[in-house]
N, C-alpha and C positions, 0 to 999 in steps of 0.2 A: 558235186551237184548241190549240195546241201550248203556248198559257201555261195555258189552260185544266189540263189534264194534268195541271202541275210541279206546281198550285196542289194540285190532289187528292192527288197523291203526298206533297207535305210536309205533307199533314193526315193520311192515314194514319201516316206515317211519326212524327208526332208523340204520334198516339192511343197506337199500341203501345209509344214509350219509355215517356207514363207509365202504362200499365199493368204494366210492367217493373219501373218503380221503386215503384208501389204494394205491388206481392206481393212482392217484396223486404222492405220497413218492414212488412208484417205479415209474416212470417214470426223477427222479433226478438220475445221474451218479456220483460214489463217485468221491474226486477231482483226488483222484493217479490212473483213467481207462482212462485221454488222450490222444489223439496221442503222443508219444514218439520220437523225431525227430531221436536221435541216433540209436533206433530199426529198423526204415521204412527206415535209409536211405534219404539220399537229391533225389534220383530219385522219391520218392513220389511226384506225383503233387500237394498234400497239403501242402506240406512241404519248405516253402523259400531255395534254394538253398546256397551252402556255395558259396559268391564271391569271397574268399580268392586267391582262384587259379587264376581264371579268371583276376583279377588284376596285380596278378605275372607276367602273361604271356603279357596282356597291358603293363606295364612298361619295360618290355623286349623290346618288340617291339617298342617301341619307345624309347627306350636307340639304336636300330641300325638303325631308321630314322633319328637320329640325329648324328648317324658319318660321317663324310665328305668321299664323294665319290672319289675313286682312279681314280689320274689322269692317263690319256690314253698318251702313247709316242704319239709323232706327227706323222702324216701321211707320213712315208717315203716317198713310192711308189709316191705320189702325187706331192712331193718335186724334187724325181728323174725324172719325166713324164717333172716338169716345166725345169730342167738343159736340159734335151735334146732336147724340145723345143728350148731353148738359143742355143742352141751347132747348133743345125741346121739353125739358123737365124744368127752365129755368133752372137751373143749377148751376150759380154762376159763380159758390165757391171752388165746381169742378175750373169752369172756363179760367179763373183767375188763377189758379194752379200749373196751369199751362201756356200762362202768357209770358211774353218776353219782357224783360225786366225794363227795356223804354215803354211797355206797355203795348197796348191794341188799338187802331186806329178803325172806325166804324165807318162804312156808308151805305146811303143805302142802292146806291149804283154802284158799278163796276168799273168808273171812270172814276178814278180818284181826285178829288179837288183838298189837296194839302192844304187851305185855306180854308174852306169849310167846314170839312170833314174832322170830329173830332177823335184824339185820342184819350183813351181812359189805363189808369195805371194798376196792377191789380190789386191794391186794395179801393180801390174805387170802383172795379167791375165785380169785387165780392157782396158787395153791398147795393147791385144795381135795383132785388129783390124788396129792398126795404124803403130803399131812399125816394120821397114825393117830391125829390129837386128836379127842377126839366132844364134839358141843356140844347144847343142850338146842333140839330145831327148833319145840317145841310141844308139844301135847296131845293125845294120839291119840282121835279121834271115836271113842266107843262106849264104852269102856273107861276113857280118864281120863287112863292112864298117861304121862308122859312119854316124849317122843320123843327118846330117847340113842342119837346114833349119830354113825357121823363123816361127814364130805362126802359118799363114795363109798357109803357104804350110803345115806345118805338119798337119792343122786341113785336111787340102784337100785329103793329100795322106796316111796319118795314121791313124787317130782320125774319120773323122765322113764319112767313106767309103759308109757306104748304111745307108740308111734311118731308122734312127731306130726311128723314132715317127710312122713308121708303122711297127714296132715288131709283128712277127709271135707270141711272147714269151716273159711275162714278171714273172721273177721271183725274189722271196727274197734267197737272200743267195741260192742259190742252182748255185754254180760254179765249177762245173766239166766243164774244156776246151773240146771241139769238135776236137781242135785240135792235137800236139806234146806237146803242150807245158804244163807243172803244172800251175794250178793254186798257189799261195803262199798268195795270198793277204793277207790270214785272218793270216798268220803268220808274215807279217809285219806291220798290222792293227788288232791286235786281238780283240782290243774292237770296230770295225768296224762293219757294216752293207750293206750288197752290194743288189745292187739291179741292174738283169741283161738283158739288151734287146737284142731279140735273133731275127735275120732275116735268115732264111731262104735262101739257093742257088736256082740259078733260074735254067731252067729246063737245060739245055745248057751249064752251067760252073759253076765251084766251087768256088762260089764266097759268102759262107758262112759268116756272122760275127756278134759278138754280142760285147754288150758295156757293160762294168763291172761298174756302179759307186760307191765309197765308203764311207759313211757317217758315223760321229762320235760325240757322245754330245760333245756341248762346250757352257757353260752355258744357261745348259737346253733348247739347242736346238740342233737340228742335222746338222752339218755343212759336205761340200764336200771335204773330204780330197784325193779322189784317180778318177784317169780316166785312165782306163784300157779297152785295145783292143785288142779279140781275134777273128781272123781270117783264112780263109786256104790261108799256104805260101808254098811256092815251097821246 
């Protein structure tokens, strides 16, 4: 009986080693059942991402923080604000600071007459304050008569008539005259830039006028090549 016994116990005893060792060898994964990166996809979040791309686009991006930023033209308006300032203080060693080295052509309409209309160079418009010489500025609308006078009268009674450092109106290039007259500037200043101050008639008389002034690069700056005045004339 008692061999009996030993006999059953080393057969249980045997059943359950190899069910031991069976579940064991399936519990290993052959080597070719891993995750496969190209099947799942780089959106798997087990999967390291490809940084190919992302790199691409880094070196991009700073291939265009590294180009040099385009330069901005100078601040016209700003330049023009400062000349009428001068104009109105006669301050014409500011104006002549800012002229273009052919100089400033004056009139006192808005229709340029290249035949007329004269130019002054800036050491001649720095001195407009001193000098009692009178020069011929043009033609006076209505009448015919020439326009003889010197600097300081013409600024008086052609040139700086109303107050335009208080412009109802400042514009770029937008020079349609108010009045008879065409504007031409930009055809005898084509590479020109005008910038216009516009005042306003008071309530009682038409006494409208605006200031045309014209600016043109000259070695990478913008110098004052034109002063142009349009007004209501009889």
């Amino acid at each position: 009986m008692h061999e009996k016994i030993a006999g059953r116990m080393f057969w249980y005893a045997f059943v359950f080693s190899s069910a031991v060792v069976l579940s064991a060898c399936g519990g290993n994964e052959p080597a070719d059942q891993h995750v496969n990166k190209e099947e799942y996809g780089s959106n798997n979040m087990n999967v390291p991402a490809d940084d190919t791309a992302a790199e691409a686009d880094n070196a991009d991006l700073n291939d265009e923080s590294n180009e040099p930023a385009e330069e901005e033209d100078p601040d016209i308006k700003e330049k023009a604000e400062t000349a009428v300032e001068a104009l109105k203080k006669k301050d014409y060693d500011t104006v002549a600071d800012m002229t273009h080295t052919r100089g400033v052509l004056f009139s006192p309409y808005i229709n340029i007459d290249t035949k007329q209309d004269p130019m002054f160079s800036p050491d001649e418009i720095s001195q407009f304050p001193e000098t009692e010489e009178t020069y011929d500025w043009g033609v006076q609308d209505g009448s015919g008569e020439d326009i003889i006078l010197t600097p300081s009268e013409y600024h008086d009674k052609y040139l700086f008539v109303r107050d335009f450092t208080e412009a109802d109106k400042i514009e770029k290039n937008a020079n349609e005259g108010q009045g008879h007259m065409p504007f031409n500037g930009d055809e005898i200043y084509p590479e020109a830039e005008y910038i216009a101050f516009h005042v306003e008639e008071d309530p009682e008389q038409l006494n409208w006028a605006s200031l045309h002034l014209g600016f043109e690069e000259d070695d990478g700056d913008y110098q004052l090549v034109a002063v142009l005045v349009d007004r209501w004339t009889i």
